[in-house]
Each structure stands twice: as C-alpha cells, then as structure tokens.
PDB file of N, CA, C and O in Angstrom, chain B, residues numbered from 101:
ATOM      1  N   UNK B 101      -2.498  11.881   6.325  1.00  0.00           N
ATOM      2  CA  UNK B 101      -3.420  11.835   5.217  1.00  0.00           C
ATOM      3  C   UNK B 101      -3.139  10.617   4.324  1.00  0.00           C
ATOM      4  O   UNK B 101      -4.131  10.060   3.854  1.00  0.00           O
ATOM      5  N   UNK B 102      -2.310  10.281   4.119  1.00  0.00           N
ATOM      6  CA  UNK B 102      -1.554   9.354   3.034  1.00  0.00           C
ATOM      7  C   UNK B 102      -1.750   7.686   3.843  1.00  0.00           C
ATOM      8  O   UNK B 102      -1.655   6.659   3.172  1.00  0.00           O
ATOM      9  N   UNK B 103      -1.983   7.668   5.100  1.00  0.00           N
ATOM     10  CA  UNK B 103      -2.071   6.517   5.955  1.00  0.00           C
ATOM     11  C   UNK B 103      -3.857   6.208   5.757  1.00  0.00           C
ATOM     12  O   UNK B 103      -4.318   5.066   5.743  1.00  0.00           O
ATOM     13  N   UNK B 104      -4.583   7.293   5.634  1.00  0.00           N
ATOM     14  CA  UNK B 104      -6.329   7.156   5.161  1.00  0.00           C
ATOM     15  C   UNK B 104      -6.192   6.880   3.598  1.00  0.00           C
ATOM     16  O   UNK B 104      -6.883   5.979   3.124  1.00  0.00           O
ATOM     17  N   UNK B 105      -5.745   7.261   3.166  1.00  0.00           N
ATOM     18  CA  UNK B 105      -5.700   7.155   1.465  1.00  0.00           C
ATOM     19  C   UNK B 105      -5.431   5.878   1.157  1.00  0.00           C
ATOM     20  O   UNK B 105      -5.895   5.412   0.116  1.00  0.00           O
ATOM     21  N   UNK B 106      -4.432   4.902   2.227  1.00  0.00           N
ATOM     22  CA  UNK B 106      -4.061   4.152   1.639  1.00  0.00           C
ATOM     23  C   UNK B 106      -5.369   2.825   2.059  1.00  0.00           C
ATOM     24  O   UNK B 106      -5.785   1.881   1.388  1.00  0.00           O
ATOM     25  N   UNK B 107      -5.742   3.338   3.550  1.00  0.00           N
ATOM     26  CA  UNK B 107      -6.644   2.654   4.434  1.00  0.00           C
ATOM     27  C   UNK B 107      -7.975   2.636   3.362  1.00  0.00           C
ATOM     28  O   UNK B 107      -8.635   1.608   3.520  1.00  0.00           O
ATOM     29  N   UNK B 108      -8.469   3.463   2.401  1.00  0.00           N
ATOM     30  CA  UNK B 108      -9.102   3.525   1.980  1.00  0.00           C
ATOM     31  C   UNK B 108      -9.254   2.773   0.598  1.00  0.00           C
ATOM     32  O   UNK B 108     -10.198   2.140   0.125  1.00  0.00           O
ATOM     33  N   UNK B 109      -7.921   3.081   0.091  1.00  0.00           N
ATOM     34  CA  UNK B 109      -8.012   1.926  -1.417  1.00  0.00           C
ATOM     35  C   UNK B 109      -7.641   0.249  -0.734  1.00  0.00           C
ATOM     36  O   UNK B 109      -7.802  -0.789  -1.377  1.00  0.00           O
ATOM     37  N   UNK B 110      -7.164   0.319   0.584  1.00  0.00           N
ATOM     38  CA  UNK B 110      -6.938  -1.057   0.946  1.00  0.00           C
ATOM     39  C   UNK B 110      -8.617  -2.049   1.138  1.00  0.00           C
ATOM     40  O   UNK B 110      -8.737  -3.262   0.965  1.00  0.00           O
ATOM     41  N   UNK B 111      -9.560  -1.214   1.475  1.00  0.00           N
ATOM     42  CA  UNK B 111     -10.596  -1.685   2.115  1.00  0.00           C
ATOM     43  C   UNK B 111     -11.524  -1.984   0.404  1.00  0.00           C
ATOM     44  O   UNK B 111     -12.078  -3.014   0.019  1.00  0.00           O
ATOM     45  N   UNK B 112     -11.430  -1.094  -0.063  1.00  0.00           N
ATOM     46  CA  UNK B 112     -11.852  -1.371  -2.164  1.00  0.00           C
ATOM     47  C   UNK B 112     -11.112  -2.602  -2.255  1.00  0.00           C
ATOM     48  O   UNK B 112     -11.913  -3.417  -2.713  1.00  0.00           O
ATOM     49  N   UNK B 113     -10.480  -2.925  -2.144  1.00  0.00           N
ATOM     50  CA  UNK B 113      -9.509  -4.378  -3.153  1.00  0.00           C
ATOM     51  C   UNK B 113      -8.921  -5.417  -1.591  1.00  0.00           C
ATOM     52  O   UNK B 113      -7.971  -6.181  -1.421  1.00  0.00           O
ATOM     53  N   UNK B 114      -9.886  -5.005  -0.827  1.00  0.00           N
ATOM     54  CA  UNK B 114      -9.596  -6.584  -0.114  1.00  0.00           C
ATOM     55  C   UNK B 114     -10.148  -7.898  -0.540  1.00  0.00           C
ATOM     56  O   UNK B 114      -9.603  -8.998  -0.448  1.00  0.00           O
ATOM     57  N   UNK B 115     -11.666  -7.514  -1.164  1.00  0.00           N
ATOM     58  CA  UNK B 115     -12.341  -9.004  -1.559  1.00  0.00           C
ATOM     59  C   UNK B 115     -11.656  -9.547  -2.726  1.00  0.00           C
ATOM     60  O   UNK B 115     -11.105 -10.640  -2.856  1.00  0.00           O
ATOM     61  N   UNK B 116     -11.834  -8.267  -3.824  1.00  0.00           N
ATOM     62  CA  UNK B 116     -11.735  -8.110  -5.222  1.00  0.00           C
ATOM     63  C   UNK B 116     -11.336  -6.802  -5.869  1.00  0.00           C
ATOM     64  O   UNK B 116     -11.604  -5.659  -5.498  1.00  0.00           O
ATOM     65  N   UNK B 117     -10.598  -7.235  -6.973  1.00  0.00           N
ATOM     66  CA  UNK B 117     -10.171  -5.995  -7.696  1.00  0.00           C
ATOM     67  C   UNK B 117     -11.555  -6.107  -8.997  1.00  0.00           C
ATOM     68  O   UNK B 117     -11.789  -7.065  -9.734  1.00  0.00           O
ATOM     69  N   UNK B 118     -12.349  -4.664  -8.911  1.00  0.00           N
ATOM     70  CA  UNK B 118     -12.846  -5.001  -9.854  1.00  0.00           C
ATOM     71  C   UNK B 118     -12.351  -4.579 -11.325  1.00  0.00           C
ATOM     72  O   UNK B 118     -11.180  -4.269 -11.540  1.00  0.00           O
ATOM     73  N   UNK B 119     -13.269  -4.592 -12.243  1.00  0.00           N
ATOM     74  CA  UNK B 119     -12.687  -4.397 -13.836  1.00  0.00           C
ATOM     75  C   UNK B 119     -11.577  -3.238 -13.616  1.00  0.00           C
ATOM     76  O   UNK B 119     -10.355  -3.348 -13.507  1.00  0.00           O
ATOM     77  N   UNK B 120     -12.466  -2.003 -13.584  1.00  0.00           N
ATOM     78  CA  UNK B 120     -12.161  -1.112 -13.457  1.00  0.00           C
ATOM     79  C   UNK B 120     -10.287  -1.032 -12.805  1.00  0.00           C
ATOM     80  O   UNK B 120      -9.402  -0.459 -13.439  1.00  0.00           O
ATOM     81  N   UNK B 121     -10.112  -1.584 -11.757  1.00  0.00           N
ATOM     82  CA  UNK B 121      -9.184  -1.750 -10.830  1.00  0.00           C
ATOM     83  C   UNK B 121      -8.043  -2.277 -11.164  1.00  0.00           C
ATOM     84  O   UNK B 121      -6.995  -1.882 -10.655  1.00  0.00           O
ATOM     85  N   UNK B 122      -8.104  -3.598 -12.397  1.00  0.00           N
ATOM     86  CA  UNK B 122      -7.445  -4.273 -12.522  1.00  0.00           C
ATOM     87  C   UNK B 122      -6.734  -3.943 -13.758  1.00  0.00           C
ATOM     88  O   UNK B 122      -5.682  -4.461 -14.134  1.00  0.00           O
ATOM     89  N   UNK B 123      -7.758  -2.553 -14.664  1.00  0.00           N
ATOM     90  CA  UNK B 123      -7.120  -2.067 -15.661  1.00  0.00           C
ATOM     91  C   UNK B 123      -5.747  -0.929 -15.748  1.00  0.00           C
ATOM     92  O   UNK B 123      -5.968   0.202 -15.313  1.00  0.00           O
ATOM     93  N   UNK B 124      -4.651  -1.170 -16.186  1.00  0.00           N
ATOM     94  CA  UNK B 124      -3.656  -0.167 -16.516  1.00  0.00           C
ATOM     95  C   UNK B 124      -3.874   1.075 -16.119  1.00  0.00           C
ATOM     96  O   UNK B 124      -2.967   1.780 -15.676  1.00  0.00           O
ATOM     97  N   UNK B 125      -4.891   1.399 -16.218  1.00  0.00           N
ATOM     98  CA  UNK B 125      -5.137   2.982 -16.024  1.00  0.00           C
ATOM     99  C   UNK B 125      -5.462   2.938 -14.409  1.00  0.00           C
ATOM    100  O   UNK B 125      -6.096   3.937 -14.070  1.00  0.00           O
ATOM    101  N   UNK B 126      -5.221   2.147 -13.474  1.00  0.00           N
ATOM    102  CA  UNK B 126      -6.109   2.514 -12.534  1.00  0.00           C
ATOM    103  C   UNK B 126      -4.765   1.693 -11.745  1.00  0.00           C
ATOM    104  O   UNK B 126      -4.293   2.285 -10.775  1.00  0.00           O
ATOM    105  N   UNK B 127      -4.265   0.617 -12.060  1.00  0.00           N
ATOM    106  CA  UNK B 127      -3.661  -0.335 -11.117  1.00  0.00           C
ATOM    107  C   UNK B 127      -1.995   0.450 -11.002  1.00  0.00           C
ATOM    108  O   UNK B 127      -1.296   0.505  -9.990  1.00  0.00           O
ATOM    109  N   UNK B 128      -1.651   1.036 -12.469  1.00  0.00           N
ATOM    110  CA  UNK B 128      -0.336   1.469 -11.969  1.00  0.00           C
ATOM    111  C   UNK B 128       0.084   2.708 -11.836  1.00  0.00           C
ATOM    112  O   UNK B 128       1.240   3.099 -11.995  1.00  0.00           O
ATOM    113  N   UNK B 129      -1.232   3.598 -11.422  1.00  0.00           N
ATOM    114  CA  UNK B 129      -0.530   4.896 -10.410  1.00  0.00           C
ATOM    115  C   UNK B 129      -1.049   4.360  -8.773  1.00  0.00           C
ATOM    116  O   UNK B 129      -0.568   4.806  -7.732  1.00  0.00           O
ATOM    117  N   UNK B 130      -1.940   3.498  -8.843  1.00  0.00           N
ATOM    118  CA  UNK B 130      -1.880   2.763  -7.433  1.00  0.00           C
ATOM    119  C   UNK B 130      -0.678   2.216  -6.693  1.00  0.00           C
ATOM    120  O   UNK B 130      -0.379   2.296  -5.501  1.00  0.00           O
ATOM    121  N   UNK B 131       0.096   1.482  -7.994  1.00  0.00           N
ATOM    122  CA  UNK B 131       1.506   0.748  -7.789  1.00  0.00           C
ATOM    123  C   UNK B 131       2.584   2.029  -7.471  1.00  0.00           C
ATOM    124  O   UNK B 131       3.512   2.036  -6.661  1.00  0.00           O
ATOM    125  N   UNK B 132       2.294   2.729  -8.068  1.00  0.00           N
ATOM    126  CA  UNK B 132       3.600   3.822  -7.861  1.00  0.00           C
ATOM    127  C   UNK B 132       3.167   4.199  -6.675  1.00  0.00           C
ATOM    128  O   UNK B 132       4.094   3.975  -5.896  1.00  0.00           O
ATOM    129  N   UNK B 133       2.072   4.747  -5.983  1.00  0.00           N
ATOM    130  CA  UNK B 133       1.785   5.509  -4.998  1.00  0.00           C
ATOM    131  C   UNK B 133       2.237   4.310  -3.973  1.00  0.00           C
ATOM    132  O   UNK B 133       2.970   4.772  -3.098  1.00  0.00           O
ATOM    133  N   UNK B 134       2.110   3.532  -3.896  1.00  0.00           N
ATOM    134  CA  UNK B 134       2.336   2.871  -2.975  1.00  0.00           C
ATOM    135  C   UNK B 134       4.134   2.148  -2.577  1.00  0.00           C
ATOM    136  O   UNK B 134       4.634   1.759  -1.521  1.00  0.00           O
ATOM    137  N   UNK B 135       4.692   2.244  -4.064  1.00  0.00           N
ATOM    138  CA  UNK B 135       6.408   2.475  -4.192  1.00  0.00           C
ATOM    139  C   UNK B 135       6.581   3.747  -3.632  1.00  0.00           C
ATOM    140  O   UNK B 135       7.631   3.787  -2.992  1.00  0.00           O
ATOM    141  N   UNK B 136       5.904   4.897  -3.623  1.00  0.00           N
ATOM    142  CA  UNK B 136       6.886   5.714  -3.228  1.00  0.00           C
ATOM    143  C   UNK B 136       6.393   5.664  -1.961  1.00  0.00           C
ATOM    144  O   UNK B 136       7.301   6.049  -1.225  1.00  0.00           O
ATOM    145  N   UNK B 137       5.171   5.318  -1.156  1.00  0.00           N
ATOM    146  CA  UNK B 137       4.763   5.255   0.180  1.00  0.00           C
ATOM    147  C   UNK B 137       6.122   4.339   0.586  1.00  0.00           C
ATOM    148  O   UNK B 137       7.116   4.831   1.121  1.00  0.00           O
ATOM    149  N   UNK B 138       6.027   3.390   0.350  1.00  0.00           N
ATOM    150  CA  UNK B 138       7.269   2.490   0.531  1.00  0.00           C
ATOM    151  C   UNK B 138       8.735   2.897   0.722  1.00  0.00           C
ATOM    152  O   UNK B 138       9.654   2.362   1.341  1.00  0.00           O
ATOM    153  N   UNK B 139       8.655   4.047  -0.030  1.00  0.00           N
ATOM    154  CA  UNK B 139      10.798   4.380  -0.226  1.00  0.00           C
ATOM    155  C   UNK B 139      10.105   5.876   0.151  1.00  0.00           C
ATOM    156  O   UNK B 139      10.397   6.591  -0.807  1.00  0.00           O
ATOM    157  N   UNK B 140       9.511   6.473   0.880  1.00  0.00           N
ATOM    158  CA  UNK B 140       9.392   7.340   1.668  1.00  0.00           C
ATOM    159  C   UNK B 140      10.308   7.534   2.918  1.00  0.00           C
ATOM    160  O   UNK B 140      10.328   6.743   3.861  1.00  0.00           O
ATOM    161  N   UNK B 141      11.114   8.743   2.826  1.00  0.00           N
ATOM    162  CA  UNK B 141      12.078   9.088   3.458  1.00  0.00           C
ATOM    163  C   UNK B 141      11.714  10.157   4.832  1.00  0.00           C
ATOM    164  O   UNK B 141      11.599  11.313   4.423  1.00  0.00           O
ATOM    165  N   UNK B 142      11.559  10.067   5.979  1.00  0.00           N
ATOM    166  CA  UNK B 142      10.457  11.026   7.065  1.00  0.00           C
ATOM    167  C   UNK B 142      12.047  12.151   7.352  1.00  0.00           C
ATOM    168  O   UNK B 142      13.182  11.721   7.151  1.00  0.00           O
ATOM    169  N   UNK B 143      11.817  13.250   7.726  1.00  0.00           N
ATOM    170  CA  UNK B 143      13.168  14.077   8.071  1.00  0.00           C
ATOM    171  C   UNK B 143      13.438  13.492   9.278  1.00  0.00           C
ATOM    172  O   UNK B 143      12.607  12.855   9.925  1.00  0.00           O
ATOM    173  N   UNK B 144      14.871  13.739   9.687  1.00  0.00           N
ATOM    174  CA  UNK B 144      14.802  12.958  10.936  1.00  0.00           C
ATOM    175  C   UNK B 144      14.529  13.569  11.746  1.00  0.00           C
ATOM    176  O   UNK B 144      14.611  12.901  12.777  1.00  0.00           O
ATOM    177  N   UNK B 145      14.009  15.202  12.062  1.00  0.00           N
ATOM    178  CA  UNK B 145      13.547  15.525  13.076  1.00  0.00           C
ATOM    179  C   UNK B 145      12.247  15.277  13.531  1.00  0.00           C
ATOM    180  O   UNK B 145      11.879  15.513  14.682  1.00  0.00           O
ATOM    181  N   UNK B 146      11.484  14.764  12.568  1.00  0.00           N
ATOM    182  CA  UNK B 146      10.409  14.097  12.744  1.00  0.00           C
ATOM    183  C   UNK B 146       9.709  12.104  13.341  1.00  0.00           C
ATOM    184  O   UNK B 146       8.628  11.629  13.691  1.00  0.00           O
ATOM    185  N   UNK B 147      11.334  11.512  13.102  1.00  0.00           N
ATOM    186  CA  UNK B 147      11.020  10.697  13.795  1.00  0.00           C
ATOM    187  C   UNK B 147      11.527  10.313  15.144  1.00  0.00           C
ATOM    188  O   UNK B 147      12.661  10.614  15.517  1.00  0.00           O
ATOM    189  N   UNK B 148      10.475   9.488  16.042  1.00  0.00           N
ATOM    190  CA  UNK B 148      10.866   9.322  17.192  1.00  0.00           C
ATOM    191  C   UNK B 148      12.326   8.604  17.327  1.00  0.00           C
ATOM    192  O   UNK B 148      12.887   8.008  16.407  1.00  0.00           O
ATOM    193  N   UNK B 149      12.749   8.746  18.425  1.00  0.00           N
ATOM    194  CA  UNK B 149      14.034   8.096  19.047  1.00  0.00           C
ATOM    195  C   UNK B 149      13.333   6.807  19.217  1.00  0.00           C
ATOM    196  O   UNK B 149      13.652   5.914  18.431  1.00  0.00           O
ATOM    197  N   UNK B 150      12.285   6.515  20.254  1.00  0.00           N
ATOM    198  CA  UNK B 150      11.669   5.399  20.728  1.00  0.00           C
ATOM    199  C   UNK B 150      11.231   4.555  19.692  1.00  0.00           C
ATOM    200  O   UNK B 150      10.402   4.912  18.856  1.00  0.00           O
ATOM    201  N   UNK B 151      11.665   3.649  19.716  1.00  0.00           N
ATOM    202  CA  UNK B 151      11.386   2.282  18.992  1.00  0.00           C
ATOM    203  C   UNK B 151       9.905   2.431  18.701  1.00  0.00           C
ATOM    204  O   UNK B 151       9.267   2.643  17.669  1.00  0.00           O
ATOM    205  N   UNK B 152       9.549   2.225  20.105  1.00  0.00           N
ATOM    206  CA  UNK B 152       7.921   1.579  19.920  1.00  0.00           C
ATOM    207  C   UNK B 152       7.239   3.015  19.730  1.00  0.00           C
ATOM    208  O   UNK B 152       6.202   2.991  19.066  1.00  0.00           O
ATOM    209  N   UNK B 153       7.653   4.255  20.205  1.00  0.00           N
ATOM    210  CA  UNK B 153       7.129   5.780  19.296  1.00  0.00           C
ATOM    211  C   UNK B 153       7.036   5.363  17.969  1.00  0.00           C
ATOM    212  O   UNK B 153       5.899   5.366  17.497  1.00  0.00           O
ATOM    213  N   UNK B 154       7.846   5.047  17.336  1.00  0.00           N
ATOM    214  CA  UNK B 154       8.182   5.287  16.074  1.00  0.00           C
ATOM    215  C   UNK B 154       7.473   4.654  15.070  1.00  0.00           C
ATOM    216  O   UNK B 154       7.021   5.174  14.050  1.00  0.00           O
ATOM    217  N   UNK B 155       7.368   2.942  15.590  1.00  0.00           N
ATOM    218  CA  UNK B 155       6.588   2.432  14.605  1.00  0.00           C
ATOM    219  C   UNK B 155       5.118   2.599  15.094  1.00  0.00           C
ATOM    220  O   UNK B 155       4.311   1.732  14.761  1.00  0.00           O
ATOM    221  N   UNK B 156       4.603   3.931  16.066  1.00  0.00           N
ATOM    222  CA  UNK B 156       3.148   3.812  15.789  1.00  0.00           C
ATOM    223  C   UNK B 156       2.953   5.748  15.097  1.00  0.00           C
ATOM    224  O   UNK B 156       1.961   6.475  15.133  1.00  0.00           O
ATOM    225  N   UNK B 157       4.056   5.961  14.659  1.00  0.00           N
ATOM    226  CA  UNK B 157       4.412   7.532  14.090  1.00  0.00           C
ATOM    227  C   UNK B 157       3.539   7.293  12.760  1.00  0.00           C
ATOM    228  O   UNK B 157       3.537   6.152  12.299  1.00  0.00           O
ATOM    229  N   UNK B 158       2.677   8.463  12.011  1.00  0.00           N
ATOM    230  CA  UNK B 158       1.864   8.457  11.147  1.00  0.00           C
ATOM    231  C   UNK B 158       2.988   7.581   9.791  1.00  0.00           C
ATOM    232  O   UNK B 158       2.854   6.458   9.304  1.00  0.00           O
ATOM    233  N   UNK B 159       3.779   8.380   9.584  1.00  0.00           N
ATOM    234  CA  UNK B 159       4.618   7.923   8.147  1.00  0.00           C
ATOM    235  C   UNK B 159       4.999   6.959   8.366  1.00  0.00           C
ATOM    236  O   UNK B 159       5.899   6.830   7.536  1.00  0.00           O
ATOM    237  N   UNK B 160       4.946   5.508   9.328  1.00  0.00           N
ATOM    238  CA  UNK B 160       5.324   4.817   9.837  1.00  0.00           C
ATOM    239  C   UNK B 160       4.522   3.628   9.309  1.00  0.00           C
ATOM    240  O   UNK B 160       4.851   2.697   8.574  1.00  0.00           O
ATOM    241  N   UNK B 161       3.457   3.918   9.860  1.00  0.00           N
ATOM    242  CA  UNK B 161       2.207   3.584   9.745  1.00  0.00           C
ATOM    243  C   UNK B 161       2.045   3.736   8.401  1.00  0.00           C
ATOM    244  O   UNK B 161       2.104   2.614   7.899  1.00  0.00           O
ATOM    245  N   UNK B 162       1.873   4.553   7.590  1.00  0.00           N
ATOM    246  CA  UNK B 162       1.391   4.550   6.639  1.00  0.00           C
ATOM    247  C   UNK B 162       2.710   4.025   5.223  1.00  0.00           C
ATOM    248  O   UNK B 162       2.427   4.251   4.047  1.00  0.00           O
ATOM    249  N   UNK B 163       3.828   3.465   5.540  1.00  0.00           N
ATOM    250  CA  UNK B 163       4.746   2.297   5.321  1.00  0.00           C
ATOM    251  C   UNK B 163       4.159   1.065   5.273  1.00  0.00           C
ATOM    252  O   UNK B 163       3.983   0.389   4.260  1.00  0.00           O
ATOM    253  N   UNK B 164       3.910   0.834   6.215  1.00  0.00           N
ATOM    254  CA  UNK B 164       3.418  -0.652   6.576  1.00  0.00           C
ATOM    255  C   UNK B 164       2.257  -1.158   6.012  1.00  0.00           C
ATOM    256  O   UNK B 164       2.066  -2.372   5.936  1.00  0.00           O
ATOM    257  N   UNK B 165       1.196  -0.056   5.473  1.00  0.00           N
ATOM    258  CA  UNK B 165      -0.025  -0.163   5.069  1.00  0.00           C
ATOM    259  C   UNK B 165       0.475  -0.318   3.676  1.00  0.00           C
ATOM    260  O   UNK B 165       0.048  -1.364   3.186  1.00  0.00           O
ATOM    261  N   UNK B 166       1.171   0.308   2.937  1.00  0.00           N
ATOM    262  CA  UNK B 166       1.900  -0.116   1.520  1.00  0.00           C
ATOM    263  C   UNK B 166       2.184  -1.368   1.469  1.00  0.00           C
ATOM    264  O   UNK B 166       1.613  -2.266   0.850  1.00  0.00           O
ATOM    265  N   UNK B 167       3.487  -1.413   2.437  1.00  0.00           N
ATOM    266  CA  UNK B 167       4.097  -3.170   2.122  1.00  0.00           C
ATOM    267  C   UNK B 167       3.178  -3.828   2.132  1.00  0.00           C
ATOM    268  O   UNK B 167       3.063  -4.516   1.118  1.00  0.00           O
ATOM    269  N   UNK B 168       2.208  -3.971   3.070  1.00  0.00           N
ATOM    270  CA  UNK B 168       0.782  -4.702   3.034  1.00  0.00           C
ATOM    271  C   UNK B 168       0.014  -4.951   1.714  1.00  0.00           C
ATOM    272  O   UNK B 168       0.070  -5.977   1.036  1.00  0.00           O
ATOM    273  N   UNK B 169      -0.781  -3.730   1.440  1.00  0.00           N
ATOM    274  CA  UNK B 169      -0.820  -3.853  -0.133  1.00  0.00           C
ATOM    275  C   UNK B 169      -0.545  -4.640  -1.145  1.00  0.00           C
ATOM    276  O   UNK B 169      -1.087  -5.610  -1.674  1.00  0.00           O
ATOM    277  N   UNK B 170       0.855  -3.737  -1.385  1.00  0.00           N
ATOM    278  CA  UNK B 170       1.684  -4.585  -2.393  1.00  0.00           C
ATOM    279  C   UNK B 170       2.114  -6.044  -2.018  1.00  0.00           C
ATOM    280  O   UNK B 170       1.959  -6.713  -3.040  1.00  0.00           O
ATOM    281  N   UNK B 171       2.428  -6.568  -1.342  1.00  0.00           N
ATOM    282  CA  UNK B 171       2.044  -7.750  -1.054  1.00  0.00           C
ATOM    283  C   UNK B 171       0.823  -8.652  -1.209  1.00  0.00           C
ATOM    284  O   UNK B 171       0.986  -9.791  -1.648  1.00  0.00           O
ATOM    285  N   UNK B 172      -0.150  -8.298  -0.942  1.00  0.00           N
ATOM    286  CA  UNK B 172      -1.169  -8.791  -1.056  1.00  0.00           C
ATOM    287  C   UNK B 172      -1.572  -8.357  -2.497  1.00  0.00           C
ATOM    288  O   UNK B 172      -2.764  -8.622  -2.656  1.00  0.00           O
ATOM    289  N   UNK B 173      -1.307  -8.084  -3.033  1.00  0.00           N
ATOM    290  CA  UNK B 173      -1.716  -7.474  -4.717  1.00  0.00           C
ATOM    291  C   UNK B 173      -0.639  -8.523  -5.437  1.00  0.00           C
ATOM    292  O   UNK B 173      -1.034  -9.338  -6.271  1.00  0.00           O
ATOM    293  N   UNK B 174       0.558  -8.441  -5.098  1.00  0.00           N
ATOM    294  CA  UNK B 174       0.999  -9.635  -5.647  1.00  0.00           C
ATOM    295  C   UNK B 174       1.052 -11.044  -5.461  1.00  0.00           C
ATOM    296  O   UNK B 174       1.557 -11.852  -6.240  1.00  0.00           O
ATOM    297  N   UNK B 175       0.548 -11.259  -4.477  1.00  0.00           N
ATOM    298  CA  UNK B 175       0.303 -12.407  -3.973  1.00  0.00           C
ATOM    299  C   UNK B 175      -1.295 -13.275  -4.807  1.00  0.00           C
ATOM    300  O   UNK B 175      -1.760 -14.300  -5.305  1.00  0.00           O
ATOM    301  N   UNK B 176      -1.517 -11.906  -4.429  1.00  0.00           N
ATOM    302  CA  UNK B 176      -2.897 -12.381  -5.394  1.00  0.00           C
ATOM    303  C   UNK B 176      -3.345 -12.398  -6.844  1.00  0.00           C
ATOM    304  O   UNK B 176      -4.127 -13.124  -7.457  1.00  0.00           O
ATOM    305  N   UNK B 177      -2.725 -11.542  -7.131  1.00  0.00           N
ATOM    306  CA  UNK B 177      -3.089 -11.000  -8.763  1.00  0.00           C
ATOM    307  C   UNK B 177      -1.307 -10.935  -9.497  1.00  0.00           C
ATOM    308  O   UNK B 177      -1.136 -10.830 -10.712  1.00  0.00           O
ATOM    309  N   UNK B 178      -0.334 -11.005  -8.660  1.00  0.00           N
ATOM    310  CA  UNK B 178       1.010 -10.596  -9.941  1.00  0.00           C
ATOM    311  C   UNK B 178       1.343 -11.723 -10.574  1.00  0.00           C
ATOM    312  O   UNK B 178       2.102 -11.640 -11.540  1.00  0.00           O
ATOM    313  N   UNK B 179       0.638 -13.500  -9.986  1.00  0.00           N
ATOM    314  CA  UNK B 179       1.260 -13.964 -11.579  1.00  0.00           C
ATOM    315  C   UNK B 179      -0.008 -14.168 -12.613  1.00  0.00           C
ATOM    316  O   UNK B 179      -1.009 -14.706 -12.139  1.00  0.00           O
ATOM    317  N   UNK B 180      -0.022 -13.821 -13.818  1.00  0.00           N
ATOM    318  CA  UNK B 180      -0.862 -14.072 -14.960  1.00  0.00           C
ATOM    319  C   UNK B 180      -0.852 -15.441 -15.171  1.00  0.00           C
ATOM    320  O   UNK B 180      -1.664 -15.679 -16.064  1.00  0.00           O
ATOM    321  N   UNK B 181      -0.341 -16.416 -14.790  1.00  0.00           N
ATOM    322  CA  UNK B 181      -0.795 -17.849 -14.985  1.00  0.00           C
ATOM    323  C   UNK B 181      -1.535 -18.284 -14.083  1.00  0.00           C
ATOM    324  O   UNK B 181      -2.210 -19.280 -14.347  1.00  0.00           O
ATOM    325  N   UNK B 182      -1.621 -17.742 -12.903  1.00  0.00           N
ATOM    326  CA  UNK B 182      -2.889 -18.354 -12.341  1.00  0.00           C
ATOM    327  C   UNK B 182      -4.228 -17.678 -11.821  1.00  0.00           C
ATOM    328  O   UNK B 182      -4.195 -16.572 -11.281  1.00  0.00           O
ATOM    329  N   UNK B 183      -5.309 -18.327 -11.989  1.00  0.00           N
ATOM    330  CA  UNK B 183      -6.365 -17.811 -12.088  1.00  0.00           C
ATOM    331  C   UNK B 183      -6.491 -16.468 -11.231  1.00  0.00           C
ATOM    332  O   UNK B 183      -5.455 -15.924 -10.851  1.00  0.00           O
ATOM    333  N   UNK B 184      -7.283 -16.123 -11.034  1.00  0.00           N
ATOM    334  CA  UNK B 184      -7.745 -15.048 -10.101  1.00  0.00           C
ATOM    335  C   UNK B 184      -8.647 -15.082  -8.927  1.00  0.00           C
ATOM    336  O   UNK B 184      -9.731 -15.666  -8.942  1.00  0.00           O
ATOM    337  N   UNK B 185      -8.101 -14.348  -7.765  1.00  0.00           N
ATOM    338  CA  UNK B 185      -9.419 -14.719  -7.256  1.00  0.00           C
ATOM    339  C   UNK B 185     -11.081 -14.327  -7.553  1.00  0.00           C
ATOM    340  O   UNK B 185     -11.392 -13.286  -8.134  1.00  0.00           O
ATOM    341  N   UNK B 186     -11.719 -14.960  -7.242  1.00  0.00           N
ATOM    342  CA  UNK B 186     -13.027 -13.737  -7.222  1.00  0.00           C
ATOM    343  C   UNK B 186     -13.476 -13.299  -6.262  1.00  0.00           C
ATOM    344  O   UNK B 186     -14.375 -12.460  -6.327  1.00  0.00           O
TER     345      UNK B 186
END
C-alpha cells in the first residue's frame, strides 16, 4: 500500500509542486512520510534471502520510491536561492 501512496504523490510533483504543495502544511508530513519510508525497518522474516528477491520485495520497493523523491525534491526545490522550476 505505502509503495502506491508513494507512486501516487510521486506522479503530482513530477512536473511541479503546486502552491498548495509547496506550502508547510502539505510539504512536511510528505517529508516525514517519506523519512520514515526511508528508515523503515521490514521483520526479517519477511525479507527474502535472495538478493535479486529482495530488492523487487514490496517494502523494498517502496524504499527506493522515497529515496527517489526526496532526492528529487531536493534537488529541485531544497535550496531557496535558486529559482524554481516551473
């Protein structure tokens, strides 16, 4: 569920963050959700042994879709001195 959730606010803020998006109220429970997607801990009976199992395992997946994110959110929008995209 959390791998669609994220698939879903990723596909909103690929062009543009709009007003709405870019305001406090909206950008930093996005930021947290996506820190704790990030430092998300899976039990270990739940993850695969297999390498290549593992990184296509849902909580896995839905890791990678964070770092993504947040990356691209700061890349684009975390320094205030330079413009923005549109």
């Amino acid at each position: 569920m959390l791998h669609l959730i994220l698939k879903a606010y990723r596909t909103s803020i690929v062009i543009n963050l709009s007003a709405h998006q870019q305001s406090a109220e909206s950008l930093v429970p996005w930021g947290q959700l996506l820190f704790a997607a990030v430092n998300l801990e899976a039990p270990k009976e739940v993850v695969p042994e297999d390498e290549e199992e593992r990184e296509k395992s849902e909580w896995w997946v839905a890791k990678k879709w964070a770092y993504a994110m947040l990356r691209g959110l700061f890349h684009r929008f975390g320094n205030p001195s330079q413009p923005r995209a549109a």
